[in-house]
C-alpha positions in Angstrom: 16.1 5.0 -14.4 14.4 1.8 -13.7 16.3 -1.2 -13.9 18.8 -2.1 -11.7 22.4 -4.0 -12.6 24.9 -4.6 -9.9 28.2 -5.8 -11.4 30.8 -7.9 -9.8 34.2 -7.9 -11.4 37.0 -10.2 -10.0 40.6 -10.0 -11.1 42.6 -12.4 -13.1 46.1 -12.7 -14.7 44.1 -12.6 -18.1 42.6 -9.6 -17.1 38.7 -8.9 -15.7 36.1 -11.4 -15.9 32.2 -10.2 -14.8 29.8 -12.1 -12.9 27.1 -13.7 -15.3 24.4 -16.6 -15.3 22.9 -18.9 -17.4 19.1 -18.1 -17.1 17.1 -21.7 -18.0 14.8 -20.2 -20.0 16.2 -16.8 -21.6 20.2 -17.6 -21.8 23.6 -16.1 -20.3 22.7 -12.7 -18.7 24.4 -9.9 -16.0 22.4 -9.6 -12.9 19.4 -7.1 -13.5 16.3 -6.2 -11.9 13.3 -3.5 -11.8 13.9 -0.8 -8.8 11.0 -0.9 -6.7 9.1 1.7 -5.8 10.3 3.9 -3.2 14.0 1.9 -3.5 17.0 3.7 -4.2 19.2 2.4 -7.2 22.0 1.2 -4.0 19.5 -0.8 -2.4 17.8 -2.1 -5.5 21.3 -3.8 -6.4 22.2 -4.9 -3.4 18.4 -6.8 -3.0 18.8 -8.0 -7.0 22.3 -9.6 -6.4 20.8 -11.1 -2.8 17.7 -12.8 -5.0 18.9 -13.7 -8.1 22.7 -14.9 -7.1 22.6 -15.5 -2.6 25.3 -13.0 -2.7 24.9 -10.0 0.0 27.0 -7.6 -0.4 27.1 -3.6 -1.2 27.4 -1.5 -3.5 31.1 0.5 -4.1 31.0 2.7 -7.1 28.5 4.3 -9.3 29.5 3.1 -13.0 26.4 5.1 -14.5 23.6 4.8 -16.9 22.3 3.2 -19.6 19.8 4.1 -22.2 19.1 0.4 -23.7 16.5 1.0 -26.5 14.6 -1.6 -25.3 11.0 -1.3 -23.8 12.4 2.2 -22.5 14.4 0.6 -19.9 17.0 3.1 -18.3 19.5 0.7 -16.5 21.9 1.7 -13.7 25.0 0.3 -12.5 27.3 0.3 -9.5 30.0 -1.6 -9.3 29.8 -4.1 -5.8 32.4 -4.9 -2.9 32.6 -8.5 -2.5 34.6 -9.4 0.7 35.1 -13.1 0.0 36.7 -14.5 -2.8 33.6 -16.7 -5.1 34.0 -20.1 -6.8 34.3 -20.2 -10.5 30.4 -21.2 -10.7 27.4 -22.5 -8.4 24.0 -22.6 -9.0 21.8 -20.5 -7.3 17.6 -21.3 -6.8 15.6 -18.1 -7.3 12.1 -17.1 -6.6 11.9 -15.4 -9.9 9.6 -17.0 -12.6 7.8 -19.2 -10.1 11.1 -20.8 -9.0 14.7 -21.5 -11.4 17.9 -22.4 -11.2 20.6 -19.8 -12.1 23.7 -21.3 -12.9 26.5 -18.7 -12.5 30.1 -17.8 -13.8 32.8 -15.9 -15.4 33.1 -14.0 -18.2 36.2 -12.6 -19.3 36.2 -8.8 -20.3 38.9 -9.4 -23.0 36.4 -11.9 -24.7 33.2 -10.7 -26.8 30.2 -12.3 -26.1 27.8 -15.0 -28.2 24.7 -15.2 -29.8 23.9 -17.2 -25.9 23.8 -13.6 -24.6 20.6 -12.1 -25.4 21.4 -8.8 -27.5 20.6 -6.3 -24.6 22.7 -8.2 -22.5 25.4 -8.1 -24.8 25.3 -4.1 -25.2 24.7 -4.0 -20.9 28.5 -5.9 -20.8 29.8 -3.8 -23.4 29.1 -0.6 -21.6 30.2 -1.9 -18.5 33.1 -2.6 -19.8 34.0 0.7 -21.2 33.3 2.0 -17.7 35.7 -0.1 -15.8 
């Protein structure tokens, strides 16, 4: 395994929605990052949400792996505790790529996703989803 993938899930009368992000430069994507050497999958997840979306928070559940035909990238999930409830969308300033904006918000799990979700992204949500 070498990618990381904490997913938030919040609740709605419409069902679940998961926590996604506009990326400026490479469209709507989950929160995903390479594990570090010497880092745990736990504490890989809980440093890729910190950077990429200013939440801190930690990991609940292990949702399990991924094989994502793509670049041989093994991802692994857990789903996180968050213990306040989050706004519909901010925008987050990240260090990645020499500095962006990621402008986050909700996806519902009972809607498919577009051709604004890069194809690997839209397999990571799908498998996620059946492991909810």
């Amino acid at each position: 395994m070498n990618k990381a993938c904490p997913v938030v899930i919040r609740e709605r009368p419409n069902g679940k929605e998961i926590l996604v992000f506009r990326h400026p430069l490479a469209g709507n994507q989950v929160v995903k990052g390479t594990i570090e050497s010497g880092e745990t999958l736990k504490s890989a997840c809980e440093r890729e949400l910190f950077e990429e979306s200013g939440i801190k928070t930690v990991c609940d559940s292990y949702l399990g792996e991924w094989v994502s035909n793509y670049e041989n990238q093994i991802w692994g999930f857990y789903l996180m505790k968050t213990k306040d409830n989050l706004p519909d969308n901010w925008v987050h300033f990240t260090e990645d790529g020499g500095g962006l904006e990621f402008s986050f918000f909700w996806h519902s799990l009972n809607s498919d996703t577009d051709d604004t979700f890069h194809p690997l992204f839209q397999g990571a949500i799908s498998y996620i989803n059946k492991r909810l």
